[in-house]
Every structure is written in structure tokens, then in C-alpha cells.
C-alpha positions in Angstrom: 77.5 -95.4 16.7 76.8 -99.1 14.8 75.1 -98.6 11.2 72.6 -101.1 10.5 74.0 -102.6 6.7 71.8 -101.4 3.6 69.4 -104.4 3.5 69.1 -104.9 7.5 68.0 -100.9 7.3 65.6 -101.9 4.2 64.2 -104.8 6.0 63.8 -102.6 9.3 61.5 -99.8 7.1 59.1 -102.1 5.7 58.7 -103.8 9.3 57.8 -100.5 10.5 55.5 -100.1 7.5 54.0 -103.2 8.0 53.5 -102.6 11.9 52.2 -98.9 11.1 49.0 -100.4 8.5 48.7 -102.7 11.3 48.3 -100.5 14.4 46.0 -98.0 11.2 43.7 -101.4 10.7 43.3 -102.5 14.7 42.5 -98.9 15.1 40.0 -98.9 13.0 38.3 -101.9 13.6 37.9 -100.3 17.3 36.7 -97.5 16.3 34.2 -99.7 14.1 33.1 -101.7 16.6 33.2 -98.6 19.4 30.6 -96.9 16.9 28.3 -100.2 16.6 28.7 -100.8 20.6 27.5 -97.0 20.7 24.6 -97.2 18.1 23.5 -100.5 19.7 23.6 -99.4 23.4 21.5 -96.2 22.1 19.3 -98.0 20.8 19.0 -100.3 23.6 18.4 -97.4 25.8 16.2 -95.9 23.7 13.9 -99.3 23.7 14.0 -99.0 27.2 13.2 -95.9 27.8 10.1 -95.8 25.4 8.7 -98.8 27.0 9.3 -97.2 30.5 7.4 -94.4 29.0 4.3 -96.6 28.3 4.4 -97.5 32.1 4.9 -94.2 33.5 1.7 -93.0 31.4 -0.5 -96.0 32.9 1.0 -95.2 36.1 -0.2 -91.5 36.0 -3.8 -92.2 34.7 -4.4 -94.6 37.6 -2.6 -93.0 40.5 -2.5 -89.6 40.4 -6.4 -89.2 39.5 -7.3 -91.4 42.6 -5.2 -90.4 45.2 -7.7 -89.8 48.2 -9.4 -93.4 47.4 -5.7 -95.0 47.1 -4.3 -93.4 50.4 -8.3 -94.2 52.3 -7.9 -98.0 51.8 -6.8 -100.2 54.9 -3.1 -101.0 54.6 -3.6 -104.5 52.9 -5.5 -103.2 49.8 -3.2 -100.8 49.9 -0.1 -102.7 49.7 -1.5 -104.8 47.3 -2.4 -101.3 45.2 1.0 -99.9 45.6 2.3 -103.5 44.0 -0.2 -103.5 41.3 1.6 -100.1 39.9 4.9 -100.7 40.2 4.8 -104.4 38.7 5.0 -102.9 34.9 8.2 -100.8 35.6 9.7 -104.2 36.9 8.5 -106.4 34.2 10.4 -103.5 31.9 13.1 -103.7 33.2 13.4 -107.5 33.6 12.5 -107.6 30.0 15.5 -105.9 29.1 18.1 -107.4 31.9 20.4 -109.7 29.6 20.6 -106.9 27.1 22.2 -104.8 29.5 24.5 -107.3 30.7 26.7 -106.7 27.9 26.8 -102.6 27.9 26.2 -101.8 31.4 25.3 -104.9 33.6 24.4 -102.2 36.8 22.6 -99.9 34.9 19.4 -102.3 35.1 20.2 -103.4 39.3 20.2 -99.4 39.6 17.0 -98.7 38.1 15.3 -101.5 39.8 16.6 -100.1 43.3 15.3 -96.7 42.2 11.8 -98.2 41.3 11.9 -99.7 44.6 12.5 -96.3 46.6 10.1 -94.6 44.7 7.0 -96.6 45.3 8.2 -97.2 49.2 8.1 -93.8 49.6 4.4 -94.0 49.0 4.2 -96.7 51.7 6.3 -94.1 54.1 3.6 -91.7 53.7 0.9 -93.8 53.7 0.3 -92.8 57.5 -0.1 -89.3 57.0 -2.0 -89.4 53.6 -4.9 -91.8 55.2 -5.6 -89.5 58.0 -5.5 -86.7 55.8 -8.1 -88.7 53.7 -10.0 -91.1 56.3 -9.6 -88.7 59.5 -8.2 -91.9 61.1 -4.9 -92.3 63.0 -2.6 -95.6 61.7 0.5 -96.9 62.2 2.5 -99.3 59.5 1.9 -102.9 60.3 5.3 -104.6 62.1 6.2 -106.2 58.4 6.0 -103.1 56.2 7.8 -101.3 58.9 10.7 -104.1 59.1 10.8 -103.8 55.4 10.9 -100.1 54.9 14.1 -100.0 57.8 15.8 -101.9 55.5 16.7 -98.8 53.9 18.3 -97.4 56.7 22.0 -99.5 55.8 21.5 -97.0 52.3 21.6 -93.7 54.5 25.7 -93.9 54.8 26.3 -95.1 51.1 27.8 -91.9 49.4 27.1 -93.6 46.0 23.0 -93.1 46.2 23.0 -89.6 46.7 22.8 -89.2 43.0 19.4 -90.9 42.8 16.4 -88.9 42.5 14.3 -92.1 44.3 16.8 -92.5 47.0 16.9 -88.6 47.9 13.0 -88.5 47.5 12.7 -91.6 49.8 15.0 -90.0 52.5 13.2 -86.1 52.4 10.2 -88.3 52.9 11.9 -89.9 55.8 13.2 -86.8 57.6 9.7 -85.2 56.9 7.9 -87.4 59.0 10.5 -87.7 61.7 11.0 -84.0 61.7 7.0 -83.5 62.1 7.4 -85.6 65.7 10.9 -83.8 66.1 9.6 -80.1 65.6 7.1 -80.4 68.8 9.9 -80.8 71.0 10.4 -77.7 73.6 13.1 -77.5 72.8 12.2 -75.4 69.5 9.4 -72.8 70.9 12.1 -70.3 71.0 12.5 -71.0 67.0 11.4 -69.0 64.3 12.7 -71.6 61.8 11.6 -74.8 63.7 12.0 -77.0 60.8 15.2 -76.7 59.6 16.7 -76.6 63.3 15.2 -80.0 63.9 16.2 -81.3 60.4 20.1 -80.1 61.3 19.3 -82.2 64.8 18.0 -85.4 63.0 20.6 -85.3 60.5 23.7 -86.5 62.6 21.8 -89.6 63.9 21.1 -90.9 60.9 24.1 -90.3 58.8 27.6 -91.3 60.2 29.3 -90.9 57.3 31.0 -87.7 56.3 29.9 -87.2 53.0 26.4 -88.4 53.5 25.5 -85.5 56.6 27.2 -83.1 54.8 25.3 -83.9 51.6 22.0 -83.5 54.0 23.1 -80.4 55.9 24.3 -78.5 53.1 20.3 -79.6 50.7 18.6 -78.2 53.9 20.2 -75.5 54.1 20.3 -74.7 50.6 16.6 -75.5 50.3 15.8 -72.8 53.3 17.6 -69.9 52.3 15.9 -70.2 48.7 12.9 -70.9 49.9 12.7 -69.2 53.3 15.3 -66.2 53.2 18.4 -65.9 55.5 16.7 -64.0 58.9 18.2 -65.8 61.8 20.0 -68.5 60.2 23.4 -67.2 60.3 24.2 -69.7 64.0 23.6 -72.7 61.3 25.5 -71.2 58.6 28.2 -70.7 60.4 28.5 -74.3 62.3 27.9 -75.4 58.4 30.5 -73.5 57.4 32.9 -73.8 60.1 32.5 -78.0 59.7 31.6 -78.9 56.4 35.0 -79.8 54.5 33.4 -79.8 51.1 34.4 -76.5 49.9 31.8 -76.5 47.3 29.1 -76.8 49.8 30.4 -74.3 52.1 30.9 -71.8 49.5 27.7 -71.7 47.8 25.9 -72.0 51.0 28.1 -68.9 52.0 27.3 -67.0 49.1 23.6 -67.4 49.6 23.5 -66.2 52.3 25.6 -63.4 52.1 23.7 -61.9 49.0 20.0 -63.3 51.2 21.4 -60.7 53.7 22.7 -58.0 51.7 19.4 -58.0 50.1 17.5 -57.0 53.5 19.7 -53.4 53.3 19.1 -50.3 51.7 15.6 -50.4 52.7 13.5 -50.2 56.3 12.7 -52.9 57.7 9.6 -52.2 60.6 7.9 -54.9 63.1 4.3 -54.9 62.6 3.3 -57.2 64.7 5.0 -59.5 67.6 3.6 -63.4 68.0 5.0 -65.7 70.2 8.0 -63.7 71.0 8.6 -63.4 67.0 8.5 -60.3 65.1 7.0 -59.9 62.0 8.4 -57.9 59.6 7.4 -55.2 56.5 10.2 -54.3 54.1 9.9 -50.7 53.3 10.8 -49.3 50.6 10.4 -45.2 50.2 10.9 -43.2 47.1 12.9 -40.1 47.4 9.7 -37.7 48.1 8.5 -40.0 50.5 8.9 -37.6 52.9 7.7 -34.5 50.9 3.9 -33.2 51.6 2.6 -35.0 48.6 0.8 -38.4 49.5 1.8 -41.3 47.6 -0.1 -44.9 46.7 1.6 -48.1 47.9 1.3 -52.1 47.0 1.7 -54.6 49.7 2.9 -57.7 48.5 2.2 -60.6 49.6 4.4 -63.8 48.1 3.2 -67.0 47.4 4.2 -70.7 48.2 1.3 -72.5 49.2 1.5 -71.2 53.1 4.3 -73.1 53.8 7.2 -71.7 52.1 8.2 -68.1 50.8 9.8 -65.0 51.7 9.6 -61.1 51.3 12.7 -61.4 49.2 10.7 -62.6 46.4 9.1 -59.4 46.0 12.7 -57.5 46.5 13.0 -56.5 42.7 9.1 -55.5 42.2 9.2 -53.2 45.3 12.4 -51.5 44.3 10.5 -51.0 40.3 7.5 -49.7 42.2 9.8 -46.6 44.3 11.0 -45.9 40.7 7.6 -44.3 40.1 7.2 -42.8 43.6 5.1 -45.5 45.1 5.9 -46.9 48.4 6.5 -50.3 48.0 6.5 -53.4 51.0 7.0 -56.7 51.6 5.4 -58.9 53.5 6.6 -61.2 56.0 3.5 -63.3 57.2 3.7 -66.5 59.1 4.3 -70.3 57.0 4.0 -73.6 58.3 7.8 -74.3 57.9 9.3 -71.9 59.5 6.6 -71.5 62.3 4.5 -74.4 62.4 1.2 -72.5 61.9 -1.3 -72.9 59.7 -3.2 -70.5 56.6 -5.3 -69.0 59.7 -2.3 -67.5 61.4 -0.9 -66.3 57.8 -4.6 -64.6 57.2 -4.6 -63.4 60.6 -1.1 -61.7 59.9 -2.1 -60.6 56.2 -4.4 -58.4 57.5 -2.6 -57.0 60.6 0.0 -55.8 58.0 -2.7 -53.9 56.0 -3.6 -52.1 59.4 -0.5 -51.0 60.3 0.1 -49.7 56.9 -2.7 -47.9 57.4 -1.8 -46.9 60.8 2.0 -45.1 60.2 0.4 -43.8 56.9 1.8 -40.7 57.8 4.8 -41.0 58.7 5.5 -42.7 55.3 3.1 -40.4 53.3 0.6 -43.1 52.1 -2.8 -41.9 50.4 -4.7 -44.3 52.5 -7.1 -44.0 49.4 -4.7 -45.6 47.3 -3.7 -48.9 48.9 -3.0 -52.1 46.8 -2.4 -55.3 47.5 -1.0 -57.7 45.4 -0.4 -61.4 45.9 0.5 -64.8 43.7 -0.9 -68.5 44.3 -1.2 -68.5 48.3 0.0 -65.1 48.5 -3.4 -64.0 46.3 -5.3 -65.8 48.8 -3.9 -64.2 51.6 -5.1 -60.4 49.3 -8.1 -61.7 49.5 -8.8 -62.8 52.6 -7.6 -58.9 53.6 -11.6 -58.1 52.6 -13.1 -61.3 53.3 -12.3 -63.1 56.3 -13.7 -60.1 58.4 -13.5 -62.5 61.2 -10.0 -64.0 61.1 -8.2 -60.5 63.6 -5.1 -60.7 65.4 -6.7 -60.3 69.4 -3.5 -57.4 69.5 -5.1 -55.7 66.3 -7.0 -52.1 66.5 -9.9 -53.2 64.4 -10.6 -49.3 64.2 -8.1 -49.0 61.2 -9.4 -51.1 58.0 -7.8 -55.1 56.9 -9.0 -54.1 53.3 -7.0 -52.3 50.8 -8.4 -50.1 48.0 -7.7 -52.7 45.2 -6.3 -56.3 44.7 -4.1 -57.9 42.2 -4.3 -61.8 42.4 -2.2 -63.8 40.1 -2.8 -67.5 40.3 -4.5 -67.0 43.5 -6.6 -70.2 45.6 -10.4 -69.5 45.8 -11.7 -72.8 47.6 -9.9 -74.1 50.6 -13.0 -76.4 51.1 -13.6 -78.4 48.1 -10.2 -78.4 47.1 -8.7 -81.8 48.2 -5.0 -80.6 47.5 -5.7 -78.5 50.9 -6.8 -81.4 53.2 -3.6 -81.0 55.1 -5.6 -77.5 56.5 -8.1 -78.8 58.2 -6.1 -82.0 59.3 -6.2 -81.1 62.8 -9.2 -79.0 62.9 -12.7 -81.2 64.9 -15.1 -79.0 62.4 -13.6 -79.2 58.9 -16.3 -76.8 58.1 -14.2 -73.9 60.0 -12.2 -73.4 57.0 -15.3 -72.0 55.1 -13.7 -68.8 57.7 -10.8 -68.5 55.0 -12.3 -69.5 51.9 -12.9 -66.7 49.7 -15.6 -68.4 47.7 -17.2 -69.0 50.1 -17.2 -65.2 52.0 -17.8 -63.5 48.9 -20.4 -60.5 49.3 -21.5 -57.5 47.8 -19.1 -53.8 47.6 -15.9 -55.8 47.7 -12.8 -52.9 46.4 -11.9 -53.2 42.9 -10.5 -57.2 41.9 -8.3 -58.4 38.9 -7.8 -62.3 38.9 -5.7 -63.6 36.2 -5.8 -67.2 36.2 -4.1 -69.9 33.8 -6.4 -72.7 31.8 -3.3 -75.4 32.1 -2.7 -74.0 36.0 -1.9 -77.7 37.5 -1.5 -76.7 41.1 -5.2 -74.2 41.1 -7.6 -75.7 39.1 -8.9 -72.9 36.4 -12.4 -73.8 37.2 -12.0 -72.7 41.2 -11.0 -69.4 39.6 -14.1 -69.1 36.7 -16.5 -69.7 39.6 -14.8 -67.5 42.0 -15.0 -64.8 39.1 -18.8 -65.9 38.2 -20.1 -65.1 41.7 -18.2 -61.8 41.7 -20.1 -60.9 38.4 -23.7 -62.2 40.1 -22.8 -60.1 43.2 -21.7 -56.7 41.0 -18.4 -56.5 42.1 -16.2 -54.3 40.4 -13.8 -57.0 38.9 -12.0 -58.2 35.7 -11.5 -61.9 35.3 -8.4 -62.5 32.8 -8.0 -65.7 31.4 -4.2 -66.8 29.9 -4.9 -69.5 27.5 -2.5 -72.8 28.0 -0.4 -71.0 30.8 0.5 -72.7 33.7 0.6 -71.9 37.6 3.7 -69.5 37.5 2.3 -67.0 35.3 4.3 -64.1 37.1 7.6 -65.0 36.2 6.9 -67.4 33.3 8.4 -65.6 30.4 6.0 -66.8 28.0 2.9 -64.9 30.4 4.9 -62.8 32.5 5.1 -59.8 30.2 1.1 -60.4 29.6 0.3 -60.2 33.0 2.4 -57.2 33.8 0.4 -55.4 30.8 -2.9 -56.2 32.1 -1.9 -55.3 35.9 -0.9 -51.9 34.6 -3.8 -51.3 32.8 -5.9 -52.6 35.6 -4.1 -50.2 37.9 -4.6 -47.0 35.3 -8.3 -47.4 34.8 -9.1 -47.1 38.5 -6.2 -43.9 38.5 -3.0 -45.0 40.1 -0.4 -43.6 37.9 
């Protein structure tokens, strides 16, 4: 091997030195000028997002507030409205477009498309919100309708899917073509008519791989979370069998494998057939079930505002229940997504359960003294509505055996279907709005009504408070035997929230001691 001579070798170390404090300076001038580029864009953002929280607070006070006047005008003013709103998010984010430009030149195209999907999503339902508000049948005008199939191009672009706008915009879209789809005949012989003709819509708008699979797999999800697993497993299979995303296909699989395992280990009786569907009660017996002693039961009755839900929710508090040698069911009552029925067909089937409970007591070994239902949000309606809506029977019932049970528990519960404008979608179809009044509890309240506790939230965003304080009012006036418990600041979900869930448990057992079911 060549040696390099003494001062060659010399020279050749301090070059490397010299190269070495180099590379060390560079590097830290990047680094410098990485952690100003960082601290500016953070601040940038920052700016940004504080001034889009400005807009977003005007926007709330003067849309949400006036939604039945927004949705009644005629489609000009309404348009016009609709711009009105959504002109300060764009003069945000125009305001900050050269700024950008140097960080992240798309981020400020991107949020401008996602302000653009969210307030066309308002004109998408505009249709549906006016009748709900004016009682009048409309159409988009030619234009807006042009306009709003623009979008369709954005279906097949794998790259939106991560925007919360453009997946709002497109659940709104399927919604409304699913609500003409699910008429079809070809779904009377469905139990879960939505989702089949959301899986049939899918394909013809989404040609691209990714995109329908994205779809198939967020309705599928969405169902068995929200609807349970009972005669899905055709559509989880063809899912499974075609999806090549293996993340989609395993989750979806595991869903609803542990959905199904969850219907075992228990009995699971028709109580009632409707259209060539049975209904189902999840039983669930202690060990001296079948011994000579008569035990109390609680019917439950989950919520979801009529249109979602399943007796799986109330899985866990049935099986603490048979811990204490109660008989324990679940409900499965009819909801407008899996059915396409209305509150009247779930109160109609609410208290056709209660009667064949009442019915098979013995074979079951159920004091028929000591019967409670217990139900949260629309699932508390339905509880009361077992004692109220003396009219609303099944015409296969035997009305000899009693709708009511022996005591109610109602978390959250809904109290006025007919001043409540969050309901309109009730009596949408209905040629006397004042039928609902059939289903109301406020407004079938009466005297000797079974023992009542209502526990209601003061910040409960989806039932006003004040529906619950009158409901409880009346009850006092009448002499019910009732207690009214109010949770200070909690919201809607007070039975699973864990900041309330613990206090209403307390005051549910308590409630349930005082009147001796131990």
C-alpha cells in the first residue's frame, strides 16, 4: 500500500477538520432555520385557526338557533343565506393564502374545498329539511342541481376520503338516494333495508377500488355498531370475501364475530312476528330461575333516537342484573333504519314485549308484581309510553295481559314529540300532525301512573332539560308517585358518561330499594 508523505498526511487531517466544522456549521444553520420555519408555520397556523374560530362562533349563533326559518325560505333566499355564512370562512382563509404559500401552498386550496362541501351539504338537504319545516314538496332548481353534480368527478378520488366535509357531503348523498332506493320491492323481504340498499348504491357511484371499499367497509362498520350483527352475515361475507384491504376485512370480521358471540349463552325468544320479521327478547335467567321462588325482572329498552340501537347495548347490565337473581331482557323493538318504521311501530312493539313478559311469567318465574322497565333517551320514551299510549296495541296483542310494568327507570328520556322541532321528521308523513299527541307522554299524562324516576341532565343538548322539568311538574300536579333527579352540567349520555354514570346508578338503586326490589 502507498503512504501518503508526512506533510501530504498533515495537510489531508486538517482538510478533514476543516470539512468536519463545516458539515457541524451547515447543520446547524438547518436546524436553525428548520426550528424558525417550525415556530413560524405554528404560529401561522395558530393565526389561522383562531380567526376560523371567530367564524365558526358567528356561524353557530346564526344558524343553528334558526334552522326551521333557514330550511322554510324559498330556495333563492335560501341560497343567498347559505352564502351569507360561509363568506367569513372564505374571507379567512383568503386572508391567509400567500402565507401559506411558503409552508404548505395546498393546505389553504384544501380547506377551501372542505368549506365548500360542508355548506353544499346544506343545499343537498335543503329538500328534505323544507318539507320537514314548510310541509311542501321541492325539488333543487336545474342550476344548483348542475352545481352540486359537480362533485360527483370527487366520488373516485382516493385522496378525499380523509376529509370530514367530503365524507359528510357523500353520507348526505347516499342518504337521500338510499331514502328513494329503500322503497324498492325488492327490499320488503329485508329486516335491514338500509344498509342492503346502501351496499346496492355503492358500486354505481364508486368505480374505483379503494373508494367502494372505503364506503362498503364505513356502512358496514357503522351498522354492526349501531344496529348489531342479526342477519348480516350474507353482507359480511361478500365484504369479506372481496374487499382486498385487509384492514377493512379484519375489523369488520372481528365485529362481527364478537356481535354474534354476544347473542349466546342466553335465550333468545320471538315475541312478536311483523311483516314476516321476528322480534326478539334476550333472556337472561339466573341460576334459580327455575326454582319455586318468583323473581323481579327489568326490561330494557335502548336508546338511539328510534332509528338506531340494539339489545346488545344492554348485554352487560342484564348479565349484572342475573348476578342478583333478577331476570334480566333485552329488547328488540322496531327502528327506522333497519325497518323503515316509525316511533309508532317501536311503541306499538315496546308494549307487546311487556305483555308477553307478562304472559310466559311462569315459565321464567317472574313476580308479575315486580316488573321494571328501564330505558335511555328514545329507549325512556318507549318505558313510558308502556303506561301511556293505552291506545298505540299491536292488532295480534291479547290486551287481557297489562302493557304497563310495575316501575320505570328513564334516563335522558323524550317527553314531547309535539313541540319538540328536533322530532319533525315524525310526523313528516302523517296528514294530522296532531296524531302524535298518541305518543307523547306529556301530553297522556294522568293520574295512578306506577312508580317514575326521571333523571335528566341541565347541559342535555339533544333533550332539552325544560321538556323534562315540565314533564316532572305535571306528574307532581297529578300525585304521581315519582322522583325528578336533576344532574347539574351533565349532558345527554348520562348512563355511560363516567363523570354521571356512577351517580345515576346510585340513585336507580336507591329508587329501586325504597319501593322493595332487592
Amino acid at each position: 500500500m502507498c503512504e501518503l508523505p508526512f506533510n501530504d498526511r498533515q495537510n489531508d487531517s486538517k482538510f478533514q477538520i476543516m470539512k468536519l466544522l463545516l458539515i457541524t456549521f451547515l447543520s446547524f444553520c438547518l436546524i436553525t432555520c428548520f426550528g424558525q420555519n417550525k415556530q413560524y408555520a405554528d404560529s401561522l397556523r395558530n393565526a389561522y385557526d383562531a380567526e376560523m374560530k371567530i367564524a365558526s362562533d358567528v356561524f353557530s349563533a346564526a344558524y343553528y338557533p334558526n334552522i326551521p326559518a333557514i330550511y322554510s325560505l324559498n330556495e333563492n333566499l335560501f341560497i343567498k343565506k347559505i352564502d351569507s355564512l360561509k363568506q367569513p370562512f372564505l374571507s379567512v382563509s383568503n386572508k391567509f393564502n400567500k402565507a401559506f404559500q411558503k409552508n404548505d401552498k395546498n393546505f389553504i386550496p384544501n380547506e377551501q374545498r372542505d368549506i365548500e362541501y360542508f355548506f353544499d351539504r346544506m343545499i343537498l338537504d335543503y329538500p328534505y329539511f323544507h318539507e320537514n319545516y314548510t310541509q311542501r314538496k321541492i325539488q333543487l332548481s336545474k342550476s344548483i342541481q348542475k352545481k352540486l353534480d359537480q362533485h360527483l368527478k370527487d366520488f373516485n378520488t382516493p385522496g378525499l376520503l380523509s376529509s370530514k366535509d367530503f365524507q359528510g357531503y357523500v353520507e348526505a348523498f347516499l342518504r337521500h338516494k338510499s331514502s328513494v332506493e329503500v322503497k324498492k320491492d325488492i327490499y320488503k323481504s329485508s329486516d335491514n333495508k338500509r344498509l342492503d340498499a346502501y351496499l346496492n348504491l355503492i358500486p354505481k357511484y364508486f368505480t374505483n377500488q379503494e373508494c367502494k371499499e372505503f364506503w362498503q367497509y364505513h356502512y358496514l362498520f357503522a351498522h354492526l355498531d349501531d344496529w348489531g350483527s342479526k342477519n348480516v352475515d350474507e353482507a359480511v361475507r361478500s365484504f369479506i370475501s372481496n374487499c382486498k384491504n385487509v384492514s377493512y376485512t379484519r375489523i369488520i370480521d372481528s365485529m362481527y364475530t364478537e356481535s354474534a358471540n354476544s347473542y349466546k349463552g342466553h335465550l333468545i325468544k320471538s315475541y312478536k312476528t311483523v311483516d314476516g320479521f321476528d322480534l326478539d327478547l334476550h333472556i337472561f335467567l339466573p341460576d334459580t330461575a327455575y326454582q319455586k321462588t318468583k323473581r323481579p325482572a327489568i326490561i330494557y329498552f335502548s336508546g338511539g333516537s328510534w332509528t338506531k340501537g340494539t339489545p346488545e347495548w344492554a348485554f352487560n347490565d342484564c348479565a349484572n342484573y342475573v348476578k342478583q337473581n333478577w331476570v334480566a331482557v333485552s329488547v328488540e323493538y322496531r327502528v327506522a333504519d333497519r325497518y323503515e318504521t316509525s316511533p309508532f311501530e317501536a311503541v306499538k312493539d315496546a308494549r307487546s314485549a311487556i305483555r308477553w313478559l307478562r304472559m310466559n311469567a311462569d315459565t321464567y318465574n317472574i313476580d308479575t308484581n315486580r316488573i321494571v322497565a328501564s330505558g335511555n333517551s328514545a329507549g325512556g320514551h318507549l318505558v313510558l309510553t308502556t303506561v301511556l299510549a293505552n291506545e298505540m296495541n299491536e292488532s295480534s296483542d291479547n290486551l287481557n295481559f297489562s302493557a304497563s310494568p310495575n316501575l320505570l327507570l328513564v334516563n335522558a328520556g323524550v317527553y314531547n314529540l309535539y313541540a319538540d322541532g328536533s322530532t319533525d321528521w315524525i310526523t313528516r308523513d302523517l296528514k294530522d300532525k296532531s296524531f302524535v299527541k298518541k305518543i307523547s307522554p306529556q301530553q297522556l299524562l294522568r293520574k295512578g301512573l306506577p312508580p317514575m324516576l326521571i333523571i335528566h341532565g341541565t347541559n342535555d343538548r339533544s333533550v332539552d332539560y325544560a321538556s323534562a322539568k315540565a314533564f316532572a311538574e305535571e306528574m307532581k300536579q297529578l300525585g304521581n308517585p315519582f322522583e325528578f333527579e336533576t344532574l347539574e352540567g351533565a349532558p345527554h349520555h348520562i348512563w355511560y358518561d363516567k363523570r354521571f354514570s356512577g351517580k345515576v346508578a346510585s340513585l336507580r338503586n336507591k329508587f329501586l330499594k325504597k319501593y322493595g326490589y332487592e
